[in-house]
C-alpha positions, 0 to 999 in steps of 0.5 A: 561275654564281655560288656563294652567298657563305655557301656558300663561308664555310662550305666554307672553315671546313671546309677550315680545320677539317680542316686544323686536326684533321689538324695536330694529329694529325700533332702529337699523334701520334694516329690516321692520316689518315682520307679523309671520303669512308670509312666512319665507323666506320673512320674512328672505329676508326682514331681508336680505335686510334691513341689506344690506341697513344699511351696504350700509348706514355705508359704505357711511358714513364711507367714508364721514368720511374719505374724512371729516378727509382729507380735514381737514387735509390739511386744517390744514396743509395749515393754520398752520402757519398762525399766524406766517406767518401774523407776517412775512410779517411786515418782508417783508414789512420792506425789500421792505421799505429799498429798495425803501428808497435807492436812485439809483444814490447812489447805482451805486456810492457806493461799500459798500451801493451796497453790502448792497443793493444786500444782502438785494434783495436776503434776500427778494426773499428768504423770498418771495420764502418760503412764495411761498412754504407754499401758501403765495401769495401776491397780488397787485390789482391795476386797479382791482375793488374793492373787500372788502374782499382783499382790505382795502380802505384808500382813494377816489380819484376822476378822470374820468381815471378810473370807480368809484370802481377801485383801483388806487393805492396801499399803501400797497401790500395783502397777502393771504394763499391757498383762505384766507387773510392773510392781505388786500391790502391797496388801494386808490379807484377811485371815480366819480367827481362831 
């Protein structure tokens, strides 16, 4: 019995044309197998369905993207500046310095030393209102616990006024942006006596 020559080319074009669609089903993720001995239209809705679950799947993942691409943003936006700002706050420091260096009694007594003075108020409340408007917060955390991730501790100091980890007193204020520290607070931390 012999097969006819033509025949058999075309047997195998469709072998390798099923071998081909099955692959890049498997690749593609698309509708499962589908025997060809099945009714067409199962097959067809199989198919149907297979590529409805890849859009639905692309559509989510589309929009994950986007929520991803949003949030990143934002983020950048709010942690631009935050080299600059980190170098601005030895700024605000400096004014608070100037201001607590003055004494009272020579501020009331001193027409000149008194504008100087109030020049230098308005220029740390303007610093501090644009460090508010870009998320610059800062904090003092004296009488909270200690948290080492806002607060560098200096000292201990030991006393029964306060629980052991509780902060005392603050040397130098903390600064954070949105949820990071842009500077720890400084701090003396209370510690049991023994």
């Amino acid at each position: 019995m012999t097969a006819d020559p033509e025949l058999a080319k075309d047997d195998e074009a469709d072998e390798a044309s099923e071998t081909v669609d099955e692959a890049a089903d498997i690749e593609l993720g698309g509708a499962p197998e589908v025997a060809p001995e099945t009714d067409p239209l199962a097959a067809a809705a199989a198919e149907i369905a297979g590529l409805k679950d890849r859009l639905l799947r692309a559509v989510a993942e589309t929009e994950n993207l986007r929520r991803r691409a949003e949030r990143e943003k934002a983020e950048a936006t709010l942690y631009a500046a935050t080299g600059f700002a980190r170098d601005m706050l030895s700024v605000a420091d400096n004014l608070g310095r100037a201001l607590e260096s003055v004494d009272p009694a020579a501020r009331e007594t001193d027409p000149a030393l008194k504008g100087l003075i109030d020049g230098v108020e308005v220029t740390q409340r303007e610093l501090h209102n644009v460090f508010e408007r870009h998320g610059i917060v800062r904090f003092d955390p004296k009488g909270e616990r200690f948290d080492p991730n806002f607060h560098q501790a200096m000292f201990e100091l030991p006393t029964d006024e306060a629980a052991p980890g509780t902060v005392m007193e603050t040397i130098q204020a903390g600064y954070r942006i949105g949820e990071r520290v842009l500077r720890p607070a400084m701090v003396g931390v209370a510690k049991a006596t023994s």
